[in-house]
N, CA, C and O of each residue as an XYZ file, in Angstrom:
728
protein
N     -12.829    -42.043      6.594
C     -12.090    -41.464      7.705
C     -12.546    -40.022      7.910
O     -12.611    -39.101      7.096
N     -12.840    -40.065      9.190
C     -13.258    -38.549      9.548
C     -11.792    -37.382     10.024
O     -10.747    -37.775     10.542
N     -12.092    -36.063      9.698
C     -11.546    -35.461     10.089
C     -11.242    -35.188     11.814
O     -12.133    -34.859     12.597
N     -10.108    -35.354     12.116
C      -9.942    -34.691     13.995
C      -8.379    -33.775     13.849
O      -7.544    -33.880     12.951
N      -8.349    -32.803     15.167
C      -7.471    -32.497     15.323
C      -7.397    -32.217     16.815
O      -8.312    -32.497     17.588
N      -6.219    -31.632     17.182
C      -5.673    -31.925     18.651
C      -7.178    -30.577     19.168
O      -7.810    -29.866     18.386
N      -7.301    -30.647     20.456
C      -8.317    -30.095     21.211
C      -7.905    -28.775     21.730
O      -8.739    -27.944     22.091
N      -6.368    -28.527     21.780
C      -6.020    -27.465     21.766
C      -5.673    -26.370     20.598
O      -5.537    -25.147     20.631
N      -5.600    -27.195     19.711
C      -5.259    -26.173     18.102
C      -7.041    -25.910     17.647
O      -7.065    -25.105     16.716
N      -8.132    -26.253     17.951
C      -9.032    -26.508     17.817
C      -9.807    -24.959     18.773
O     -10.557    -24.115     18.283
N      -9.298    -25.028     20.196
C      -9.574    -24.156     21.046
C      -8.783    -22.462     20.646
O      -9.361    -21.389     20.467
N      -7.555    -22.718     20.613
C      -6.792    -21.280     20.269
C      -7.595    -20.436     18.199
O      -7.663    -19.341     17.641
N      -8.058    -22.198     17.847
C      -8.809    -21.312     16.715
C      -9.991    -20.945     16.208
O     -10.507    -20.768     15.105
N     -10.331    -20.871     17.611
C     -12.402    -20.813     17.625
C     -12.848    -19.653     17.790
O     -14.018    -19.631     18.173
N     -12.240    -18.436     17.612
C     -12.661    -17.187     17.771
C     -11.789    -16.367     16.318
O     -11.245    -15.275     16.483
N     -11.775    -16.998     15.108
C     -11.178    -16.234     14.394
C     -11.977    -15.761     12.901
O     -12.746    -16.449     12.229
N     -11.558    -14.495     12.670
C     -12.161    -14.070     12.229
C     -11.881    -13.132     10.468
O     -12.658    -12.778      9.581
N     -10.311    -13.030     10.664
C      -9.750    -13.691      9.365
C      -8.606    -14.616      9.200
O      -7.973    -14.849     10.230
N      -8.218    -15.188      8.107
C      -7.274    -15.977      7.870
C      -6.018    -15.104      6.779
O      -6.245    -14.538      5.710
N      -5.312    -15.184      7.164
C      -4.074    -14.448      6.044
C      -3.572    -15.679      5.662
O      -3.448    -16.533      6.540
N      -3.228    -15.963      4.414
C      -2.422    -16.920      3.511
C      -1.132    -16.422      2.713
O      -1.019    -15.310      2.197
N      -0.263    -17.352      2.704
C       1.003    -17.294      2.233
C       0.478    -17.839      0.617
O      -0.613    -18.361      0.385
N       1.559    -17.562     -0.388
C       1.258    -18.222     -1.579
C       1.853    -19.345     -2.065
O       1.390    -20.481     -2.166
N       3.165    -18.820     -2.422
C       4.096    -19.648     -2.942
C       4.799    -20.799     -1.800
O       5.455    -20.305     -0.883
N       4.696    -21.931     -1.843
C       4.580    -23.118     -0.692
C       3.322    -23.121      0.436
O       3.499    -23.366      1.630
N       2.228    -22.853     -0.077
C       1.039    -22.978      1.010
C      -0.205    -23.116     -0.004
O      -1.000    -24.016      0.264
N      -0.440    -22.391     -1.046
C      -1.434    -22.248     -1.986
C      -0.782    -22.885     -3.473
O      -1.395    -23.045     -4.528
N       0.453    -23.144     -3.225
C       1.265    -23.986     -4.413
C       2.460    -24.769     -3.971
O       2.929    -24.400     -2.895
N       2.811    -25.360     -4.323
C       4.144    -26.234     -4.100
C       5.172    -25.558     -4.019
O       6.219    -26.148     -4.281
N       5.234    -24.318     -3.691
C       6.612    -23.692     -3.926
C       7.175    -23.435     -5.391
O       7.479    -22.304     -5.768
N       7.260    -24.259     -5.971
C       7.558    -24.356     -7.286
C       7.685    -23.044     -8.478
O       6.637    -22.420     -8.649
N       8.525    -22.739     -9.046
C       8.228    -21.576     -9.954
C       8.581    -22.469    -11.580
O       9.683    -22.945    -11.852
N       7.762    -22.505    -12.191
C       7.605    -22.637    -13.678
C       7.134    -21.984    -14.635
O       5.977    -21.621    -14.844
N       8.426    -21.784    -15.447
C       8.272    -20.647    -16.813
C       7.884    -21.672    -17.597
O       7.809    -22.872    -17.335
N       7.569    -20.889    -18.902
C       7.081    -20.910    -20.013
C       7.769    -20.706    -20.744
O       8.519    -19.836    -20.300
N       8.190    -21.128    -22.238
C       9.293    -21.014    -23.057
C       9.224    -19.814    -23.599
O      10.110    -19.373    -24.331
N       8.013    -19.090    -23.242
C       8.249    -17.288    -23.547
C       8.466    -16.474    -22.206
O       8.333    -15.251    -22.235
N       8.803    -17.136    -21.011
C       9.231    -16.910    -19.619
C       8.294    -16.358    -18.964
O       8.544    -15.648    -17.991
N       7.179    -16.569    -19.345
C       5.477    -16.590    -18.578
C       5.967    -17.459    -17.174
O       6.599    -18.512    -17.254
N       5.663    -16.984    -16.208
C       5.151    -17.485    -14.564
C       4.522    -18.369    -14.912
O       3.835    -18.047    -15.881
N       4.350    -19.692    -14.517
C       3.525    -20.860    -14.305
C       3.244    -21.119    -12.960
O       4.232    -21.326    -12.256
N       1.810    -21.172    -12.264
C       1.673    -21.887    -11.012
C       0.742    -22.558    -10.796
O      -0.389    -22.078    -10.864
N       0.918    -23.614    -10.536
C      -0.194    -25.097    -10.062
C      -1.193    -24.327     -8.464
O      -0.681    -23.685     -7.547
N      -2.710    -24.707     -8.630
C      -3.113    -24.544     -7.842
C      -4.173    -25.790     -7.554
O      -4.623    -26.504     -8.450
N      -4.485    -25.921     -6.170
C      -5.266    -26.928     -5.515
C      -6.474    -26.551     -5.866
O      -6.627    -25.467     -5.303
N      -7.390    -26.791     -6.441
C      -8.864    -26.799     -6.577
C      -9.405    -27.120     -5.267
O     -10.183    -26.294     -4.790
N      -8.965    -28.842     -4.164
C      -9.489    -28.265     -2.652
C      -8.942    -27.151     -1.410
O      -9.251    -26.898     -0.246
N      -7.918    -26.656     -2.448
C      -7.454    -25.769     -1.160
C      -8.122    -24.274     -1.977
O      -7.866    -23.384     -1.165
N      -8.547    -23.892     -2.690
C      -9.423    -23.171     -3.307
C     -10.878    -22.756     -3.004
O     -11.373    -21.630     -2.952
N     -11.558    -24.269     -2.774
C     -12.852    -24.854     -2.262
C     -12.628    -24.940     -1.012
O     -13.444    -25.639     -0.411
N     -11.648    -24.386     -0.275
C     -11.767    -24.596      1.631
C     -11.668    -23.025      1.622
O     -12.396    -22.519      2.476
N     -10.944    -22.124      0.862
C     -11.089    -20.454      1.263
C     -12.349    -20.387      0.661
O     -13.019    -19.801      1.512
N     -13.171    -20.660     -0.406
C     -14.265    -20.332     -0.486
C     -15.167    -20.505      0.812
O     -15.608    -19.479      1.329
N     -15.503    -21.887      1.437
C     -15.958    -22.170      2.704
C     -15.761    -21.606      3.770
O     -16.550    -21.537      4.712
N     -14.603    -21.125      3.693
C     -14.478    -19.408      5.305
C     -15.060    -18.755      4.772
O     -15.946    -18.498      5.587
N     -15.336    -18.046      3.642
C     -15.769    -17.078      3.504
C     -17.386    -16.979      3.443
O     -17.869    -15.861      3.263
N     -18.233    -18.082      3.583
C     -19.546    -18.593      3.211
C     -19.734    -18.555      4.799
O     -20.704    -17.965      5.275
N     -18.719    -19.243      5.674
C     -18.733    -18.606      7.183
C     -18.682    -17.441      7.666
O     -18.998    -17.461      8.856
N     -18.276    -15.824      7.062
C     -18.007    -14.851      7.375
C     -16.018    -14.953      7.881
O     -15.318    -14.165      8.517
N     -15.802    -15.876      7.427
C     -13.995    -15.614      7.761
C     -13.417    -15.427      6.567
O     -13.426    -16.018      5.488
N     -12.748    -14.157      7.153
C     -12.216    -13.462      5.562
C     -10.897    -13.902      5.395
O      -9.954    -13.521      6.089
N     -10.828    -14.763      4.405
C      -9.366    -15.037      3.347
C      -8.841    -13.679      2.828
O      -9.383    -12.875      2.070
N      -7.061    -13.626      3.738
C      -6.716    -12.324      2.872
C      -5.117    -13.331      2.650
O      -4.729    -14.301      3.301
N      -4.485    -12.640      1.501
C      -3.343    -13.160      0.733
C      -2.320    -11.852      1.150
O      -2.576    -10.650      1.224
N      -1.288    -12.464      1.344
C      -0.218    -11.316      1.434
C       1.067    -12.507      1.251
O       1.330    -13.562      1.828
N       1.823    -11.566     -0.102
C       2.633    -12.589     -0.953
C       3.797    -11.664     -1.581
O       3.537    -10.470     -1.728
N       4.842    -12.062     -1.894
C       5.938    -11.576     -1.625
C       5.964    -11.458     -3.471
O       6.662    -10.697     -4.141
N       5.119    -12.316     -3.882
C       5.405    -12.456     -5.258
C       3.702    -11.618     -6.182
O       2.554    -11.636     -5.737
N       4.229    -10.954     -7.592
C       3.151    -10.758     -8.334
C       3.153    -11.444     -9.336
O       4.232    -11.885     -9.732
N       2.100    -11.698     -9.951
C       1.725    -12.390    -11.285
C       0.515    -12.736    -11.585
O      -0.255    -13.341    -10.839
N       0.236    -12.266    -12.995
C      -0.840    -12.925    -13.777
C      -1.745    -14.033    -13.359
O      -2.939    -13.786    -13.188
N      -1.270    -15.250    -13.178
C      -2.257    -16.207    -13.275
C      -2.728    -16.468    -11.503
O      -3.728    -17.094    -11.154
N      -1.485    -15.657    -10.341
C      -2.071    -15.507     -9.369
C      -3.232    -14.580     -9.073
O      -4.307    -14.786     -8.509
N      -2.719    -13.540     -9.600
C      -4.227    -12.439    -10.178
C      -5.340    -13.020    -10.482
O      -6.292    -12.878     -9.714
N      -5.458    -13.702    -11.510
C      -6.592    -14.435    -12.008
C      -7.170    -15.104    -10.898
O      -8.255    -14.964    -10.333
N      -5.849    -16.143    -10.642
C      -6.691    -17.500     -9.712
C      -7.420    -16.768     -8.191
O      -8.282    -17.378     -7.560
N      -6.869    -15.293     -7.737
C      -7.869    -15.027     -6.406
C      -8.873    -14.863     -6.908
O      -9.913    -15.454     -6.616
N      -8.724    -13.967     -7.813
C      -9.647    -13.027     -8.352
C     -10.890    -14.217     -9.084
O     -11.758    -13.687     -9.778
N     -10.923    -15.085     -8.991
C     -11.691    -16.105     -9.612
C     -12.267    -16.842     -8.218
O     -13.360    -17.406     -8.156
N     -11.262    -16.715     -7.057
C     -11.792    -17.188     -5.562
C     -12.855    -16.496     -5.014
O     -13.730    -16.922     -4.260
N     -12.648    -15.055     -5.602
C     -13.310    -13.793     -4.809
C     -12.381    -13.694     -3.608
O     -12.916    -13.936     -2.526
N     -11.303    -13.434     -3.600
C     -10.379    -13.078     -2.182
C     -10.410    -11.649     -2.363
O     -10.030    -11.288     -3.477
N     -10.766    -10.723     -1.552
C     -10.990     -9.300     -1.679
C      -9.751     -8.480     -0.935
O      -9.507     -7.294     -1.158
N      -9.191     -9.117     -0.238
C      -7.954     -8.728      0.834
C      -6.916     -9.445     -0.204
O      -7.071    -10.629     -0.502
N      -5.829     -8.646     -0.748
C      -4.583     -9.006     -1.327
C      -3.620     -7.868     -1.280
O      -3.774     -6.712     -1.674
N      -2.561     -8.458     -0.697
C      -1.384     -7.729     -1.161
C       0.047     -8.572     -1.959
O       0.778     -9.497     -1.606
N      -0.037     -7.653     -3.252
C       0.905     -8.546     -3.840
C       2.272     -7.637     -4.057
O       2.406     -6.417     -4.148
N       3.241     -8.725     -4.104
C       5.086     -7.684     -4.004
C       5.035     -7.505     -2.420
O       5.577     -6.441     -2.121
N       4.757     -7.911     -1.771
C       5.055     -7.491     -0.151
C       6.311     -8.580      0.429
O       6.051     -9.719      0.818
N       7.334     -8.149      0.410
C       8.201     -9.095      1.358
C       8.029     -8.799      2.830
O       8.048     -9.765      3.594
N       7.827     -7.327      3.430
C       7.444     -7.640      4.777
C       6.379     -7.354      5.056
O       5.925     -6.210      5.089
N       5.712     -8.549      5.348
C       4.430     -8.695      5.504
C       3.657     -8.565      6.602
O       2.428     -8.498      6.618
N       4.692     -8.517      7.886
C       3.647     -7.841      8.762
C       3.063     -5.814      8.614
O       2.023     -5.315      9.043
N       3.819     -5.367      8.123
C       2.790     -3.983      8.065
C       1.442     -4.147      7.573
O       0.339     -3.809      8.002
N       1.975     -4.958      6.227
C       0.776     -5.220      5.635
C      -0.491     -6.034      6.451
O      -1.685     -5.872      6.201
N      -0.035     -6.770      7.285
C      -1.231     -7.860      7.785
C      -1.866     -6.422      8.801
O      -3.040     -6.069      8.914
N      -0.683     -5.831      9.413
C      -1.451     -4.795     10.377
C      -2.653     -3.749     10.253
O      -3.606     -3.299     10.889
N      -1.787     -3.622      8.645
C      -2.763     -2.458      8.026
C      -4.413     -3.114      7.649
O      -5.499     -2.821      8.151
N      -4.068     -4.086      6.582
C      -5.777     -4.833      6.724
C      -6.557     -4.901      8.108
O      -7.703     -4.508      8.328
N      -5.629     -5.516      9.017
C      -6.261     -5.811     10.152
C      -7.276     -4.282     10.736
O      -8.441     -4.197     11.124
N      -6.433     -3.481     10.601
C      -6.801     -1.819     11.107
C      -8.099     -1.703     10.314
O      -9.160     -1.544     10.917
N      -8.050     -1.782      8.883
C      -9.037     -1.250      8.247
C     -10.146     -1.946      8.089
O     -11.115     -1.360      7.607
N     -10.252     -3.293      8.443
C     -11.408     -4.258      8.870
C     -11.771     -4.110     10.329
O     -12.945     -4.285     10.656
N     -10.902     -3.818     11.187
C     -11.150     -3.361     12.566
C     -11.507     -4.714     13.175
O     -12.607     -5.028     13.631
N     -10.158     -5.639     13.098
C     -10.554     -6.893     13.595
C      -9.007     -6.761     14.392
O      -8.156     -5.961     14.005
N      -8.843     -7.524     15.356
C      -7.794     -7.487     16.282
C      -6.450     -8.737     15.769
O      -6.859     -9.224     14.714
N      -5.298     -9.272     16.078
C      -4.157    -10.134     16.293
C      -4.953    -11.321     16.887
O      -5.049    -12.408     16.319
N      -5.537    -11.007     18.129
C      -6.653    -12.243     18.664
C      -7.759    -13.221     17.944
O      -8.143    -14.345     18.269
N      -8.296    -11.995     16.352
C      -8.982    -12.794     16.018
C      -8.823    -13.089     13.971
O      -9.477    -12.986     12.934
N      -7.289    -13.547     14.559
C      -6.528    -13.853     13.204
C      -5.463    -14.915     13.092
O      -4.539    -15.169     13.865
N      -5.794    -15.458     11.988
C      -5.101    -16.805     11.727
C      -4.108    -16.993     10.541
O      -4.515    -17.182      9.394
N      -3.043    -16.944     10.804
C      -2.250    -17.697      9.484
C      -1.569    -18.840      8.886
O      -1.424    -19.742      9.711
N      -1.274    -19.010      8.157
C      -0.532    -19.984      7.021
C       0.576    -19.560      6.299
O       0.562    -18.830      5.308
N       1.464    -20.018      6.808
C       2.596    -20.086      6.128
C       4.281    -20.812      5.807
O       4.411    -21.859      6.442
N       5.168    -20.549      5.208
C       6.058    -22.084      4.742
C       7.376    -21.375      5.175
O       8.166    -22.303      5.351
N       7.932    -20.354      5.402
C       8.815    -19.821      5.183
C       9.518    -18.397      6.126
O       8.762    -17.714      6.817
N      10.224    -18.250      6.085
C      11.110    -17.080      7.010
C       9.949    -15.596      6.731
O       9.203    -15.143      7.599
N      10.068    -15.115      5.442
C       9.098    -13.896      5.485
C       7.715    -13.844      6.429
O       6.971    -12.905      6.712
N       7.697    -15.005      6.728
C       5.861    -15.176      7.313
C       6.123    -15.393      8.660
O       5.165    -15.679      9.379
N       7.277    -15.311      9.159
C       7.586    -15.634     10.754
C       7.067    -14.310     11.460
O       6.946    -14.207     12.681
N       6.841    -13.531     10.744
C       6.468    -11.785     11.921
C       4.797    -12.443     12.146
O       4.092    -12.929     13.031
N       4.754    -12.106     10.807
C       2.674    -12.339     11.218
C       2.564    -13.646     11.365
O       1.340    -13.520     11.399
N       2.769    -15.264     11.535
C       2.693    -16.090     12.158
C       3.110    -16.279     13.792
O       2.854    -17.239     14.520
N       3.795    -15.108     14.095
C       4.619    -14.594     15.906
C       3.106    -13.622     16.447
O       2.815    -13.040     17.491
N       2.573    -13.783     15.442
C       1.575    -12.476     16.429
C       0.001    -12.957     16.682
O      -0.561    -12.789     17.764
N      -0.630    -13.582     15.524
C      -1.927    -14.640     15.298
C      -1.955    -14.903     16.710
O      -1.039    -14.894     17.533
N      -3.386    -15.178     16.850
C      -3.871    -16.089     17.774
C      -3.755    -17.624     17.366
O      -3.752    -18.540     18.189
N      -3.675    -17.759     16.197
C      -3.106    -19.642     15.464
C      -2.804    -19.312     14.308
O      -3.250    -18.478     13.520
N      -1.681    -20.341     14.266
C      -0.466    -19.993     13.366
C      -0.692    -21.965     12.927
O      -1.249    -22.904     13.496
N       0.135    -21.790     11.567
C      -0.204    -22.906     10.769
C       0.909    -22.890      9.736
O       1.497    -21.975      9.159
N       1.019    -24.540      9.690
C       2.245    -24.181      8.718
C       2.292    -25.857      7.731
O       2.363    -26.803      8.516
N       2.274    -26.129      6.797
C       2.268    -26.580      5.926
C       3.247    -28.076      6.011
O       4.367    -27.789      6.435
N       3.156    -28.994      5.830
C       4.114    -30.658      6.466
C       5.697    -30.158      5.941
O       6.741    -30.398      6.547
N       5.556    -29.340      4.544
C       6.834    -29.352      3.654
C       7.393    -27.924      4.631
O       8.603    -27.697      4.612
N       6.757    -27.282      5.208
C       7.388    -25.615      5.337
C       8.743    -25.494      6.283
O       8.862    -26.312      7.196
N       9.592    -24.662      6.117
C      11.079    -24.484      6.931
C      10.888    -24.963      8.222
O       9.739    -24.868      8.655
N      11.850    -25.524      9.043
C      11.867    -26.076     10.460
C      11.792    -25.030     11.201
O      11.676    -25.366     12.380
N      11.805    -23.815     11.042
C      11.905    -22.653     11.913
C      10.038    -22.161     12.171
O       9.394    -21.856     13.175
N       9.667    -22.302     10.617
C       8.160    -21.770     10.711
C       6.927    -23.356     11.293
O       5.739    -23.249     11.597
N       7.751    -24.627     11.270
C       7.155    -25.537     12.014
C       7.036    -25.547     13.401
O       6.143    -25.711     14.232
N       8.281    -25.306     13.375
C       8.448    -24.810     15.340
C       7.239    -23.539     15.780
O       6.406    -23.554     16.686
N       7.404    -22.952     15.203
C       6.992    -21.871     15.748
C       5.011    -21.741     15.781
O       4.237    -21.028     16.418
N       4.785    -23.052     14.536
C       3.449    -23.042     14.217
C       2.591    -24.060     15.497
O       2.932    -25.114     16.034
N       1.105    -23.011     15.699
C       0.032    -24.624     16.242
C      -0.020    -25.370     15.978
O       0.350    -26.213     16.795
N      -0.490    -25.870     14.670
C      -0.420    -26.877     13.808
C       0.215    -26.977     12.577
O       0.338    -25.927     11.947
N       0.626    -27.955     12.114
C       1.937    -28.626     11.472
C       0.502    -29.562     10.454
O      -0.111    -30.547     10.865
N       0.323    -28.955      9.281
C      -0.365    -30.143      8.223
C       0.051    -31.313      7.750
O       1.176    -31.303      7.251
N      -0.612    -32.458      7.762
C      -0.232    -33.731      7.325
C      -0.082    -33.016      5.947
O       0.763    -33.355      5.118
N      -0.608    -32.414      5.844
C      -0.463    -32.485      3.838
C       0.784    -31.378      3.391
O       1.263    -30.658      4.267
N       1.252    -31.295      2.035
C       1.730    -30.454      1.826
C       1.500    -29.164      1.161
O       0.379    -29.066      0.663
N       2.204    -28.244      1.038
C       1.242    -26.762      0.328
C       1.396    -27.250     -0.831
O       1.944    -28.306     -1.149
N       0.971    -26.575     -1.384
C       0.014    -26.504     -3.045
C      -0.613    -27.786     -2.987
O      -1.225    -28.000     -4.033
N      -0.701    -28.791     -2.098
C      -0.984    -30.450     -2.197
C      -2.307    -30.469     -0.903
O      -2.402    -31.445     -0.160
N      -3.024    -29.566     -0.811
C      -4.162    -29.989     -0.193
C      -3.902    -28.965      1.743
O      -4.898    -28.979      2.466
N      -2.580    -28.216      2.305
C      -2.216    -27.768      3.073
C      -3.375    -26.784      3.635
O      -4.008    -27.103      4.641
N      -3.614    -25.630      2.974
C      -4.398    -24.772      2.964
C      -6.000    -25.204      3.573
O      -6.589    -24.713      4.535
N      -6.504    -26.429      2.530
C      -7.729    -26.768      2.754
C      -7.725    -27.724      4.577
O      -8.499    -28.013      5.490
N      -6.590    -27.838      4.263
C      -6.758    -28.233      6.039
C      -6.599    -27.644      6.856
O      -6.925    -28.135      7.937
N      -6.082    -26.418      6.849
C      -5.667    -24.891      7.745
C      -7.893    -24.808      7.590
O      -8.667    -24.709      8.542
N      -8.295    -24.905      5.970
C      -9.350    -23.757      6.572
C     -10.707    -24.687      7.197
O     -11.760    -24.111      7.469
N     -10.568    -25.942      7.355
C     -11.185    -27.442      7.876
C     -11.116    -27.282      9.292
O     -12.080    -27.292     10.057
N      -9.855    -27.126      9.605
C      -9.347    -27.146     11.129
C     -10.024    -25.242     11.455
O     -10.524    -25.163     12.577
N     -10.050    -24.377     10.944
C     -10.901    -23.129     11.231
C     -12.423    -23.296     10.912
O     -13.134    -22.338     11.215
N     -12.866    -24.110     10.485
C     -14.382    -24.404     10.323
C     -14.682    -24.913     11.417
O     -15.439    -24.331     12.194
N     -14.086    -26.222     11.711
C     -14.470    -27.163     12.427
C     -14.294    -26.500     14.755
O     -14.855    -26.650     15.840
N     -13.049    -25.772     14.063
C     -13.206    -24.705     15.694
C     -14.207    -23.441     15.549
O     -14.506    -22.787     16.548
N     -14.636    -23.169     14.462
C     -15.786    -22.144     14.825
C     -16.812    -22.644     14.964
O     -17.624    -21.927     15.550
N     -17.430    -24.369     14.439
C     -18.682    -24.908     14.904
C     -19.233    -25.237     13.827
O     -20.297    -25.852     13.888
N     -18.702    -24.940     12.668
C     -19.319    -24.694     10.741
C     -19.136    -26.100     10.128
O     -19.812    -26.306      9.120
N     -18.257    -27.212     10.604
C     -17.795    -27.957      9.922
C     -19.184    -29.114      9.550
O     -19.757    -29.439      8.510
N     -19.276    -29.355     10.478
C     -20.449    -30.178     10.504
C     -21.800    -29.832      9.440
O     -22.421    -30.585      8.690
N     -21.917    -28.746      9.648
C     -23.170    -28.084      8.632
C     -22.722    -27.821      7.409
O     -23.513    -27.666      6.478
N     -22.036    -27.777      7.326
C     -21.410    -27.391      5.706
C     -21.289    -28.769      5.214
O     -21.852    -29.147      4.186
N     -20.493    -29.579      6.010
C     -20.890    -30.992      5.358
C     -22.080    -31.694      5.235
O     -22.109    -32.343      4.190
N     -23.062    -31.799      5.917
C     -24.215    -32.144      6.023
C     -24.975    -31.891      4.710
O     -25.545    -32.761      4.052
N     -24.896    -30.410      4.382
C     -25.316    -29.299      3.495
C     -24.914    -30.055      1.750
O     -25.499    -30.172      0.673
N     -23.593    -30.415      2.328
C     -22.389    -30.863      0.806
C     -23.102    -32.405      0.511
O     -23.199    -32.942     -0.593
N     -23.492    -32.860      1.610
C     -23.709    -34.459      1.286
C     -25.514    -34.258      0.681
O     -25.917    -35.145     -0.071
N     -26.148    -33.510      0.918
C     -27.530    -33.468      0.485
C     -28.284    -34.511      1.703
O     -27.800    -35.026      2.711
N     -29.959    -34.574      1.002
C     -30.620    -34.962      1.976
C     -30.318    -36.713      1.866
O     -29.761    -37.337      0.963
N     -30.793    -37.097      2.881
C     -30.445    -38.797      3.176
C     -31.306    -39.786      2.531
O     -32.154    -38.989      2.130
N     -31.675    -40.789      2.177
C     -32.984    -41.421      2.110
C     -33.208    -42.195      3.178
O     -34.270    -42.807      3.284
């Protein structure tokens, strides 16, 4: 089964140029799990990992802005190469504004992901907005596209599929992934 999506979520996301990501319910299940020494535990998608790597092999910059800090989220960007992070931010649009300023990229040519009430400012302003199958009815409404999948469960890698595939990349990157033919 091949990938498609609607022709208009496809069109509003063909000129973008970064992606901002939510964490907790978009890059994980929502989920918070301690450790019996009360260590943070968080599950991450290896393909939703392997789809921000692929924007960024396009020139579309993955930036994180997350309400939450921790260790093994530290690690896991920092192991992505995500160079744009802000961590402890509950309001997250200054923050999206401020990156945006200092990359000198516009609202027009920016995309987000996200599950939840904090992410409703910078998902209101994007040129495409995205939101996860599991995420609040308020941030579904309000999103372009609505993922078959759920966050931490593959969400993300289809936010950055559906931004490949409207900048023109999708095709070659797969081509590239499958090797030569006989």
């Amino acid at each position: 089964m091949s990938l498609s999506f609607p022709p208009g979520a496809l069109l509003a996301a063909q000129d973008i140029r970064l992606a901002f990501f939510d964490v907790d319910g978009v890059l994980t299940d929502g989920g918070v799990y301690f450790s019996e020494h009360g260590e943070t535990l968080k599950r991450f998608s290896i393909l939703d990992g392997y789809g921000l790597k692929l924007l960024r092999t396009v020139g579309i910059m993955p930036a994180v802005i997350t309400g939450r800090d921790s260790k093994p989220l530290r690690v896991r960007l920092e192991a992505l190469g995500i160079a744009h992070v802000r961590y402890g931010t509950e309001d997250k649009l200054p923050a999206a504004e401020a990156m945006l300023q200092a990359l000198g990229i516009g609202w027009h040519q920016a995309a987000a992901i996200g599950d939840d009430w904090p992410d409703l400012p910078v998902l209101g302003r994007v040129a495409f907005a995205a939101a996860p199958a599991n995420a609040h009815a308020e941030v579904r409404a309000l999103a372009h596209h609505v993922t078959q999948a759920r966050g931490g469960e593959g969400a993300a890698r289809e936010f950055c599929d559906l931004l490949l595939m409207a900048g023109g990349h999708y095709g070659r990157l797969l081509d590239a992934a499958r090797g030569p033919r006989a």
